[in-house]
C-alpha positions in Angstrom: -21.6 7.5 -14.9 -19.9 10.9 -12.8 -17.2 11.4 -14.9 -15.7 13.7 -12.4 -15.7 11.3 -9.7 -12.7 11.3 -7.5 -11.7 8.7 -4.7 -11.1 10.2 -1.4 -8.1 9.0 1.0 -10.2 10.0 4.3 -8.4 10.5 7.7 -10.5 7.5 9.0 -8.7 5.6 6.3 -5.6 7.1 6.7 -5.8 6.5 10.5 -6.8 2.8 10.2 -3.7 2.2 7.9 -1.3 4.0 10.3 -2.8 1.9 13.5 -2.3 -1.4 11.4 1.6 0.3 10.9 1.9 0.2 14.5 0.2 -3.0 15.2 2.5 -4.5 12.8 5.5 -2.6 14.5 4.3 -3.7 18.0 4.0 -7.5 17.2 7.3 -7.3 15.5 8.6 -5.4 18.1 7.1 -8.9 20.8 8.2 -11.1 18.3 11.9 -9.9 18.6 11.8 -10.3 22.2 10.8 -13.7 22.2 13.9 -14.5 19.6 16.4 -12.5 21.7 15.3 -14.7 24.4 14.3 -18.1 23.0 17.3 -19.0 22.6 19.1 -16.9 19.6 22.3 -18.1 18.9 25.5 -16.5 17.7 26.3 -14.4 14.8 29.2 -16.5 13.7 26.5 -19.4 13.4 24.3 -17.8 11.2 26.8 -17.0 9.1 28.1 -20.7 8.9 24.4 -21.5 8.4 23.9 -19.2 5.3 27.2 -18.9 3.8 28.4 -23.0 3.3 25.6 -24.7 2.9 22.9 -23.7 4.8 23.6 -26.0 8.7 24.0 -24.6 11.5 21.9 -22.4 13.5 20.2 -19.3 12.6 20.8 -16.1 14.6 17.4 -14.0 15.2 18.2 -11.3 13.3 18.6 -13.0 9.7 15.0 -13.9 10.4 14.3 -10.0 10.4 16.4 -10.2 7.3 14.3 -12.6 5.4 11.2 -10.7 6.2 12.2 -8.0 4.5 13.2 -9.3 1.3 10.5 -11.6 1.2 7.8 -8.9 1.7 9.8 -6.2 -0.3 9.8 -8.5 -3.3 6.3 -10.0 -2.7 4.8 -6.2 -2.9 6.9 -4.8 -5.5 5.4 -7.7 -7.8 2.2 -7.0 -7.0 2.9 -2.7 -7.5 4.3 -4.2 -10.9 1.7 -6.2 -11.9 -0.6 -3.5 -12.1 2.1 -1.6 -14.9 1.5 -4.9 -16.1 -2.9 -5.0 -16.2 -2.9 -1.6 -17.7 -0.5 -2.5 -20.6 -2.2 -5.5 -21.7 -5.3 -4.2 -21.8 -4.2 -1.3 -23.8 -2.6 -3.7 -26.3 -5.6 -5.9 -26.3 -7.8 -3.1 -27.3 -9.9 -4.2 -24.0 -12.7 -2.4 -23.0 -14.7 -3.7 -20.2 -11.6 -2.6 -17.9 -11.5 1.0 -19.2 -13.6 2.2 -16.3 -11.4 0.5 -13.6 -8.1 1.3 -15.3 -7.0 3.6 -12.3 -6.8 1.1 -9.8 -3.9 -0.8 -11.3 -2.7 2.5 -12.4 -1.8 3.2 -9.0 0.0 0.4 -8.1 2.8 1.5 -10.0 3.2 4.4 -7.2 4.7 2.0 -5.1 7.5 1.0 -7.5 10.5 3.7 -6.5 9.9 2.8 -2.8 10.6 -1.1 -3.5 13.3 0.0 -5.7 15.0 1.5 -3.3 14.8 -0.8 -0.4 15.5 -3.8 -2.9 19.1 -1.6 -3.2 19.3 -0.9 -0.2 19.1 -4.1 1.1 21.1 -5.8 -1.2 23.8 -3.3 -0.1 23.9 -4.2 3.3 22.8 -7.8 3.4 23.8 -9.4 0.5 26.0 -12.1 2.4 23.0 -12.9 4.6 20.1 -13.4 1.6 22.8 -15.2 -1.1 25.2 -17.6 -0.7 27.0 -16.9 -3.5 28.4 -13.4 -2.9 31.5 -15.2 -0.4 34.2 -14.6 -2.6 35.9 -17.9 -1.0 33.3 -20.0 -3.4 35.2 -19.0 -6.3 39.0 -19.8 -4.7 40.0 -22.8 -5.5 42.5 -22.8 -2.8 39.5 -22.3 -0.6 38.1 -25.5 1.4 34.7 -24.2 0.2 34.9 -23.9 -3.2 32.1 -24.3 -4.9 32.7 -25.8 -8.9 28.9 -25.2 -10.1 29.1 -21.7 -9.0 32.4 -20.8 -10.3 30.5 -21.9 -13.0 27.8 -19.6 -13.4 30.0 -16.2 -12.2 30.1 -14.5 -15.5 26.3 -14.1 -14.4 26.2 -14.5 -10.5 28.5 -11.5 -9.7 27.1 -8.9 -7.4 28.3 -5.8 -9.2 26.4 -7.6 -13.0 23.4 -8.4 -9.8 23.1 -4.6 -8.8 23.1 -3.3 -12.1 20.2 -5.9 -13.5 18.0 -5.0 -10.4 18.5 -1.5 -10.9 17.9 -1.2 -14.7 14.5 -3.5 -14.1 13.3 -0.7 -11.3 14.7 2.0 -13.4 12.5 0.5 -16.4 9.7 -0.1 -14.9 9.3 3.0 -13.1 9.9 5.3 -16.6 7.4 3.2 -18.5 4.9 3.5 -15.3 5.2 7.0 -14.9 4.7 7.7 -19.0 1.4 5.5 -19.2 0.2 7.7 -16.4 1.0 10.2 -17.7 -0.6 10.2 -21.1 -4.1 9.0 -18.9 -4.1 12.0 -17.2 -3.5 14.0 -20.3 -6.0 12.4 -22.2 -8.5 13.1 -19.0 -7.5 16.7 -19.7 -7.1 17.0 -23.0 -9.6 14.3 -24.5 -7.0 14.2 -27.7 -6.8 10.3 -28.5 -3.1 10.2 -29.6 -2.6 10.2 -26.0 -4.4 6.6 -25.5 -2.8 5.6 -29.2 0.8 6.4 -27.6 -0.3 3.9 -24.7 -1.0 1.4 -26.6 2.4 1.6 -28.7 4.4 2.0 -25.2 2.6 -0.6 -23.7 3.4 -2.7 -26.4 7.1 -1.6 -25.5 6.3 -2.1 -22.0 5.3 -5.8 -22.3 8.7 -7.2 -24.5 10.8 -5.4 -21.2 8.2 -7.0 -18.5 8.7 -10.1 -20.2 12.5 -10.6 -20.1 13.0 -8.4 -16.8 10.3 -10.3 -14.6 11.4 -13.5 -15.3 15.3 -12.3 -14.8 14.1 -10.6 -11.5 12.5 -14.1 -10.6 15.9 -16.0 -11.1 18.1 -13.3 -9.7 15.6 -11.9 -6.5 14.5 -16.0 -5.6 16.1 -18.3 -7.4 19.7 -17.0 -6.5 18.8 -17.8 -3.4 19.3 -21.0 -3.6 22.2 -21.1 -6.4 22.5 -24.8 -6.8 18.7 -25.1 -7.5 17.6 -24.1 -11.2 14.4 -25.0 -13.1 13.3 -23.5 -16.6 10.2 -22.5 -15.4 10.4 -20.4 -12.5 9.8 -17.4 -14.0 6.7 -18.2 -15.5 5.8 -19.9 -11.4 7.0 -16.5 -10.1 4.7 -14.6 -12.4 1.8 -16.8 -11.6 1.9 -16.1 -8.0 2.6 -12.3 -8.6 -0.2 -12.2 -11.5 -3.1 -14.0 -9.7 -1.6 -11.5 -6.3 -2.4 -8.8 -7.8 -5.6 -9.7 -9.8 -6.8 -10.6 -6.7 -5.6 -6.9 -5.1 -7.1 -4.9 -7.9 -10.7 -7.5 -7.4 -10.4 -6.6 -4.1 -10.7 -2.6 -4.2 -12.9 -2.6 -6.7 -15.4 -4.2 -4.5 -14.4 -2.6 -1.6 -14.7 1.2 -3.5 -18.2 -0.7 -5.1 -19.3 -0.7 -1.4 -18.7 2.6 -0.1 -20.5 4.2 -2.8 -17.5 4.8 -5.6 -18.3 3.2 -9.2 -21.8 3.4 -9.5 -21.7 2.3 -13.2 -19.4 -1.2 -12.0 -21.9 -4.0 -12.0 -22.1 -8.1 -11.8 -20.5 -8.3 -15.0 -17.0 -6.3 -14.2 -17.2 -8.8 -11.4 -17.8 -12.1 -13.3 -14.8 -10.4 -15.6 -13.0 -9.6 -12.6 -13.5 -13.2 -11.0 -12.8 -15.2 -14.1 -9.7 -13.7 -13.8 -9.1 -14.6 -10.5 -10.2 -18.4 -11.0 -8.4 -18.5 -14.3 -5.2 -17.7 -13.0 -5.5 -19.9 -9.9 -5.5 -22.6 -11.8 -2.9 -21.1 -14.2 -0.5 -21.3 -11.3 -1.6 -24.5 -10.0 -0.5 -25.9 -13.6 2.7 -24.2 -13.4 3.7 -25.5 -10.3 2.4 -29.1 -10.9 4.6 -29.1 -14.4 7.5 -27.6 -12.1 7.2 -29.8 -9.4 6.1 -33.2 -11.8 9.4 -32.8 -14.0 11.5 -32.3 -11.2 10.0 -35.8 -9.3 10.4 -37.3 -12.8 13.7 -36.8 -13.7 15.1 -36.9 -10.2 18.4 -34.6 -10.8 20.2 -34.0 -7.6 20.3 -29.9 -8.2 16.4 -30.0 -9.1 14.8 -32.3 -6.3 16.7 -30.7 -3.1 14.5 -28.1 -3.7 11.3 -30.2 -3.1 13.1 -32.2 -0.6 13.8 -29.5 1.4 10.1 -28.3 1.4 8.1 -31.1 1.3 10.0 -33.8 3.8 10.6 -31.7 6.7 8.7 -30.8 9.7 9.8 -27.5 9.3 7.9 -26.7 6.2 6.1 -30.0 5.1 2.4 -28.1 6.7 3.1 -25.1 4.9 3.7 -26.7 1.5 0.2 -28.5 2.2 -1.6 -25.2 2.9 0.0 -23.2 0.2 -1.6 -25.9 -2.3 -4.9 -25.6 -0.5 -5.4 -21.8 -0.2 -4.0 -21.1 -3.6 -5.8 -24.0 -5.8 -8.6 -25.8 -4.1 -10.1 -22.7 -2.1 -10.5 -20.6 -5.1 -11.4 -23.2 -7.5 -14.2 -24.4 -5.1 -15.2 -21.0 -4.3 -15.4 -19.6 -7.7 -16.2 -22.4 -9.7 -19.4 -21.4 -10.5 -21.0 -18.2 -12.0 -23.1 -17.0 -9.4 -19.9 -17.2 -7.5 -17.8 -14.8 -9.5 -20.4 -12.1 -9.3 -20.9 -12.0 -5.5 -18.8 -8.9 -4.0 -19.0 -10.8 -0.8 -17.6 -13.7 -1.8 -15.0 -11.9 -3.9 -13.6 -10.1 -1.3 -13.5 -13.5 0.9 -11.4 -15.5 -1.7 -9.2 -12.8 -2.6 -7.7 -12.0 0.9 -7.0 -15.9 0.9 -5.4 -15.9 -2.8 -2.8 -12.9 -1.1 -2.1 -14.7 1.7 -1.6 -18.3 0.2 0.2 -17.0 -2.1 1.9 -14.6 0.7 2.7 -18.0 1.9 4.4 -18.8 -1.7 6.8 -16.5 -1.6 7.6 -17.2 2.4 8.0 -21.1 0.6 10.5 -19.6 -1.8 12.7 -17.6 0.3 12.9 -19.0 3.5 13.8 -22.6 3.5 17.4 -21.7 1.8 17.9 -19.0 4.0 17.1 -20.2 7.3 17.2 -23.7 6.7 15.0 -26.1 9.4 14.7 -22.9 11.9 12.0 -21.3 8.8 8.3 -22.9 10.9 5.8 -21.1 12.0 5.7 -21.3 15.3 4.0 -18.4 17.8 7.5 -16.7 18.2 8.5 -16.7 14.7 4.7 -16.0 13.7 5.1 -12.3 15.5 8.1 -11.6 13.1 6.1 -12.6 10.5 2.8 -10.9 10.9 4.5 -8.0 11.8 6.6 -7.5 9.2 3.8 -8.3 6.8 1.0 -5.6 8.5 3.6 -3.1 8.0 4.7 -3.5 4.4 0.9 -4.0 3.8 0.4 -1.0 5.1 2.9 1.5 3.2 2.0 -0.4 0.3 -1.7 0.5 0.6 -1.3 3.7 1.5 1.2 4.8 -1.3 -1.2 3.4 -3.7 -4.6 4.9 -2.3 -2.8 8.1 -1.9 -1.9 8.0 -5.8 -5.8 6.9 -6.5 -6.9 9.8 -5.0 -4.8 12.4 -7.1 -6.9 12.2 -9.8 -10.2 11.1 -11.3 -11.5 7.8 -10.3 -12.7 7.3 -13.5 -10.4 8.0 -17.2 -13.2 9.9 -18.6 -11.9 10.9 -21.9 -11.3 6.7 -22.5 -12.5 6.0 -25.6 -13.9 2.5 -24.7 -15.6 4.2 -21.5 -18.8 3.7 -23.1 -18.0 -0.1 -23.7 -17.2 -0.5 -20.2 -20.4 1.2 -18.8 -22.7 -0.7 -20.7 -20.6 -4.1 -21.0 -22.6 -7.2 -20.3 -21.4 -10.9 -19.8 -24.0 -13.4 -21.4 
C-alpha cells in the first residue's frame, strides 16, 4: 500500500468536465429555443397552472425552474450521503472501507454550493416550486382557499420553511467539515483520539441525519405537492439518495482502480462495494412497493392522486415503467450473482444506470405536481433536461475531485487500514 498516495485532478480531466459544462449549456441553451418557439404560453398561465391546482398550461421557463430544483436537490443528497457513508462506518467500527474513506469524504465538498442555491432558489421561486406559499390559500374570503392547508400552516409557512432548510445545510456542513477535519489530522498527527472523536461525532451526526433528511424529504418534495402525504416518504427519499450515492462512490473507486490509484483495492472491496449496491436496490424497491401497495389498498383521495397522476397518464405512465426497470430489475439481474459484484466492468455499467434511474426518480417526484401533463419527455423538453443535468453533473464532480485531490488518497494513520488491505470476502 503507498501510504503517500495522492489523487491528481489532471487538466485532461479538468478539461473533459468543463467541455461536458458547455455541452450541457449548449443543449440547454437548443432546448430553450425549441420551448420559446414550440409554442410557450403565457406567464399568467403558468401561474394559474402551479398556483390553484396545477391546470392550465405551463410557460417554458417554469420548466427551467423545475430543473433546477430537481437536480439541486438530487446532488446535494448524493454530496450528503457521503457525510452519511463515512459516519456509519465510523460508528460501525467498519474496516474494510477504511482505505476508501476519502471518496465519500469528498462529497461533502459539495454541500455549501447546494446550500446556497437551495436558498437561493427558494428566494426567488418559491411561488413557482410550491403551491402553498399563495397567501390567498389561507383567506377564507378567498375563492381559493384551501381548508387542508390552512390546516397544516403552523408548519407549511415559508419563513418556519427557510429556516428548516437552512439549519439542515448549516448542520450538515459543520459536522462534514469536523469529520474531515479530524481525518486529516489523524493523517498528520497519527494520534487516535482523533478517529475516537469521529466516531463520537458521527454518532452525533447520524441522530441529526436521521430527523433532518427525512424533514428535508417532506419539505424539499413532498411540499410539492401539499395535499399528498405518506408516512414513508422519507425513508423512499433516502432510498433513492442512499443507493445514488453508493452507486457514485462504486463508481470512482473503480474508475481510480483503472487508472492506476488503489493498488491495494481488490475483488473483495468490490463484492463489498456491490452488495451494497444490490442490497439497496432492492431496499428501495421494497420501500416503494410498501408506499405505493398501502396507498392502492386503502384508496384515500389525498394518497392515490399521487399514483394517479403518475401512473394513468401518457405524460408520465413510460417513465414510471422505466424508473421500476432501471432501478430494480437491471440491477437485481445484473448483480445477482457473485461473480457479478466483483467485475469493475460490470460495476461501472450498473451504476451509471442506478444514477440515472433513479435520476429519473426524483424527475417522478418533482415534476408531475409542478408542470402537471406538459412534464414528458419529449425531444424538446429532453434538451432542457439533459442539459441541465450534464451541467450540475459537472460542478458536482468537479468540486468533489477537486476536494479528493487536497489530500492523501489514502487515511494512512486509520487504524483499521491494515483490515482493509488485507480484508477478504469468503
Amino acid at each position: 500500500m503507498n501510504f503517500e498516495e495522492k489523487f491528481v485532478f489532471s487538466s485532461s480531466a479538468k478539461k473533459t468536465l468543463f467541455m461536458t459544462l458547455g455541452a450541457g449549456a449548449l443543449l440547454l441553451a437548443i432546448g430553450i429555443f425549441m420551448l420559446m418557439n414550440g409554442g410557450g404560453h403565457g406567464h399568467e398561465a403558468a401561474h394559474g397552472a402551479a398556483e390553484h391546482g396545477g391546470h392550465g398550461a405551463a410557460h417554458w421557463s417554469l420548466r427551467i425552474i423545475k430543473d433546477l430544483w430537481l437536480n439541486n436537490i438530487f446532488f446535494a443528497g448524493i454530496s450528503l450521503i457521503g457525510v452519511f457513508f463515512i459516519a456509519f462506518n465510523y460508528v460501525a467500527w467498519a474496516g474494510w472501507s477504511a482505505g476508501i474513506k476519502r471518496i465519500p469524504e469528498a462529497f461533502g465538498a459539495y454541500l455549501p454550493i447546494a446550500g446556497v442555491l437551495t436558498v437561493v432558489l427558494l428566494l426567488l421561486f418559491n411561488h413557482d416550486l410550491f403551491h402553498w406559499t399563495h397567501h390567498d390559500l389561507y383567506d377564507p374570503n378567498s375563492p381559493h382557499y384551501d381548508a387542508l392547508l390552512d390546516g397544516k400552516k403552523s408548519y407549511l409557512n415559508f419563513p418556519f420553511y427557510l429556516i428548516r432548510t437552512i439549519v439542515y445545510f448549516v448542520g450538515w456542513f459543520i459536522f462534514w467539515k469536523v469529520l474531515r477535519g479530524y481525518s486529516i489530522q489523524e493523517d498528520l498527527t497519527g494520534d487516535i483520539k482523533f478517529h475516537n472523536k469521529s466516531i463520537y461525532l458521527s454518532a452525533g451526526f447520524l441522530v441529526f441525519f436521521g430527523v433532518s433528511e427525512s424533514m428535508a424529504a417532506w419539505d424539499w418534495l413532498m411540499s410539492t405537492d401539499p395535499h399528498f402525504f405518506s408516512t414513508m416518504y422519507g425513508w423512499y427519499v433516502f432510498a433513492s439518495w442512499f443507493v445514488s450515492g453508493l452507486s457514485l462512490i462504486t463508481l470512482i473507486v473503480v474508475t481510480l482502480k483503472e487508472n492506476g490509484y488503489l493498488s491495494f483495492i481488490n475483488e473483495n472491496h468490490l463484492h463489498d462495494l456491490g452488495k451494497f449496491v444490490f442490497a439497496f436496490s432492492v431496499f428501495w424497491t421494497y420501500v416503494w412497493f410498501e408506499q405505493f401497495m398501502l396507498i392502492y389498498y386503502a384508496n384515500i383521495p389525498e394518497e392515490v392522486g399521487y399514483f394517479v397522476q403518475r401512473l394513468k397518464t401518457d405524460a408520465y405512465t413510460p417513465i414510471f415503467f422505466l424508473t421500476l426497470f432501471i432501478n430494480f430489475v437491471f440491477p437485481f439481474l445484473s448483480l445477482m450473482t457473485r461473480n457479478a459484484k466483483r467485475q469493475g466492468i460490470i460495476l461501472k455499467v450498473v451504476c451509471i444506470g442506478i444514477i440515472c434511474g433513479h435520476w429519473l426518480d426524483f424527475y417522478m417526484m418533482i415534476t408531475p405536481p409542478i408542470l402537471g401533463q406538459e412534464g414528458g419527455l419529449d425531444l424538446k423538453f429532453l434538451f432542457v433536461e439533459l442539459g441541465m443535468t450534464m451541467m450540475f453533473a459537472s460542478v458536482f464532480l468537479f468540486t468533489i475531485l477537486n476536494a479528493l485531490s487536497k489530500v492523501g488518497l489514502v487515511a494512512k494513520n486509520h487504524p483499521m487500514l491494515g483490515e482493509s488491505e488485507h480484508h477478504s470476502v469468503f
